[in-house]
C-alpha positions as CSV (number, residue, x, y, z in Angstrom):
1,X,0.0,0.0,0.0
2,X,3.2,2.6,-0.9
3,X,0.9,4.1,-3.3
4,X,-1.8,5.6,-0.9
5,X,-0.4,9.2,-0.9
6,X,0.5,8.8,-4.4
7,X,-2.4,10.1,-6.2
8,X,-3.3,12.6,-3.4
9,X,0.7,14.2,-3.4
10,X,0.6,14.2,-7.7
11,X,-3.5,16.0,-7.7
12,X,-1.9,18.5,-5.1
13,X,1.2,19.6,-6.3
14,X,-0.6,20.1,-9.8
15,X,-3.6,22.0,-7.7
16,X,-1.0,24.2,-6.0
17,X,-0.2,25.2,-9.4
18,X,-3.4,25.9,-10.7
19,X,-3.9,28.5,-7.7
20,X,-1.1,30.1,-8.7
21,X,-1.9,30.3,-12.0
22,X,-5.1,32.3,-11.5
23,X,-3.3,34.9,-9.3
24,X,-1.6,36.1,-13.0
25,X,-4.3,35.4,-15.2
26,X,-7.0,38.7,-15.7
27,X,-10.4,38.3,-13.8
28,X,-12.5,37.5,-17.1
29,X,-10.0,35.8,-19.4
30,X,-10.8,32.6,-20.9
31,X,-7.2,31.5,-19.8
32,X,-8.8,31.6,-15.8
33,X,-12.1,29.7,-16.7
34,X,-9.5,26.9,-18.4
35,X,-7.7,27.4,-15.0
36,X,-11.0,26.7,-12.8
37,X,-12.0,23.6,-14.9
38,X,-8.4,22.3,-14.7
39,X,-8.8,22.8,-10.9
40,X,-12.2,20.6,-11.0
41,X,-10.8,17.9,-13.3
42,X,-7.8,17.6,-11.5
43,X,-9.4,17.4,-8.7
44,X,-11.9,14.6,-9.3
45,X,-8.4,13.1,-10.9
46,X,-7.3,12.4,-7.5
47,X,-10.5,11.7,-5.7
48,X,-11.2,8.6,-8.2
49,X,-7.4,7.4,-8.2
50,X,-7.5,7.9,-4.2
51,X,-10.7,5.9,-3.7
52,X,-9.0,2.7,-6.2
53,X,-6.4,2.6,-4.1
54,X,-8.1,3.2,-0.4
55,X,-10.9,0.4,-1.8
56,X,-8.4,-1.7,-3.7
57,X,-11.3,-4.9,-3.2
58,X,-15.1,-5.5,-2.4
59,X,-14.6,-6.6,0.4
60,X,-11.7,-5.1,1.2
61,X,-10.1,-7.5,3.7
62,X,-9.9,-9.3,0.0
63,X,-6.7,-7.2,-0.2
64,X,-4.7,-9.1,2.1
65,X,-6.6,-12.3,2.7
66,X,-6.5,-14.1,-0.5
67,X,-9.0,-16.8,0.8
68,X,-11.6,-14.9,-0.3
69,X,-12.2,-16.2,-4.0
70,X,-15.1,-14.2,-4.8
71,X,-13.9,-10.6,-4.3
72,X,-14.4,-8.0,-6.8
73,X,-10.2,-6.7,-6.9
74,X,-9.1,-3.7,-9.3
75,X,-6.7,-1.0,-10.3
76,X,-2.9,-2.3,-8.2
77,X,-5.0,-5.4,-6.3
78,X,-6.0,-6.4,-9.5
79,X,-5.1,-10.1,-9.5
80,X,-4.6,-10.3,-13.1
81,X,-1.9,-8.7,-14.7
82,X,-3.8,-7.0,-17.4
83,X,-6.2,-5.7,-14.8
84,X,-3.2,-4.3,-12.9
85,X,-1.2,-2.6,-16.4
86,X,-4.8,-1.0,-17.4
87,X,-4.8,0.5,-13.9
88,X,-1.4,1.7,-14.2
89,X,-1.2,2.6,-17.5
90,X,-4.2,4.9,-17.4
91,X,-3.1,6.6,-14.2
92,X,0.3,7.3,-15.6
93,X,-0.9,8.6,-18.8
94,X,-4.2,10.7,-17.4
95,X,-1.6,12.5,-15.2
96,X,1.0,13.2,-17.4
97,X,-1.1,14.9,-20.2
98,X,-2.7,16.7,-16.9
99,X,0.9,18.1,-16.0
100,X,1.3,18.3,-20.0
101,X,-1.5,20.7,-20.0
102,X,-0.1,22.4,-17.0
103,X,2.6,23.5,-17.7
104,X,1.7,24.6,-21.4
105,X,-1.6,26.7,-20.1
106,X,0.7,29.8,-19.2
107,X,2.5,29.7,-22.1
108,X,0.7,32.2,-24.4
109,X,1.3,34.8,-21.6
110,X,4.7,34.6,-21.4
111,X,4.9,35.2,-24.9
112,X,2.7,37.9,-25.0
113,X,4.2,41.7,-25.5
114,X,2.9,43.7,-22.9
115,X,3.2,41.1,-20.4
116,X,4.7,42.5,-17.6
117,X,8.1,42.2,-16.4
118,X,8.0,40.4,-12.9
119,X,5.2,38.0,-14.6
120,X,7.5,37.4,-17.4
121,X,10.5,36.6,-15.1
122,X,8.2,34.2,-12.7
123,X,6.9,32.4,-15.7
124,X,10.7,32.1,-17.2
125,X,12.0,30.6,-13.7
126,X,8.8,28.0,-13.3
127,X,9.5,26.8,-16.8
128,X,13.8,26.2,-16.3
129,X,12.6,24.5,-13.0
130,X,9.7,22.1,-14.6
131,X,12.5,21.5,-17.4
132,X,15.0,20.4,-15.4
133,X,12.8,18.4,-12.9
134,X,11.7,16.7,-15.8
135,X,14.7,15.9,-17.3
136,X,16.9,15.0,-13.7
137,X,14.1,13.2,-12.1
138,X,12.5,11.2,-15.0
139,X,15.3,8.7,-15.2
């Protein structure tokens, strides 16, 4: 069960971003109603991967007590493999195009002209550190 804060730590750290985005994007832009709905999704992202892993069986003693033949087991408890490589596969790809979208939602306003200068420098300094997080700590 080394996963249980998994899905919980991954949904916050990518909320925490989303609230920081909408402290730079304008009051009525369409860039902060992306920002509100990436907030819900990502949100119910972490709920429905949090409760697979919390209620890994019906019944859920199933988990550990394999006895029980009839149990209903999914997502990492899965006791087939392809039930467990579904799982993983669509909780690995779901939040990468998440952090994917992400980290490309501010883009546009970096780019933009009369962006200012402090916004400009915070966006520069949050993209060099995604990039090299990405690259040091995907290996």
């Amino acid at each position: 069960m080394s996963t249980v804060p998994y899905p919980l730590s991954v949904a916050f750290t990518k909320l925490a971003i989303l609230f920081q985005y909408l402290r730079i994007f304008q009051t009525s832009s369409t860039y902060r109603l992306v920002c509100k709905t990436l907030i819900i999704i990502v949100a119910l992202w972490g709920c429905v991967y949090s409760v697979m892993i919390w209620v890994p069986c019906i019944p859920v003693a199933a988990y550990w007590d394999l006895s029980i033949t009839d149990a209903k087991c999914y997502g990492f408890s899965g006791r087939q493999l392809r039930e467990f490589m579904d799982y993983f596969v669509s909780q690995v790809v779901s939040s990468s195009v998440l952090d994917f979208i992400v980290f490309l939602l501010p883009i546009r306003l970096y780019f933009r002209p009369n962006t200012k200068g402090h916004v400009h420098l915070s966006l520069l300094c949050f993209f060099a550190l995604g990039l090299w997080y990405g690259f040091f700590f995907s290996f």
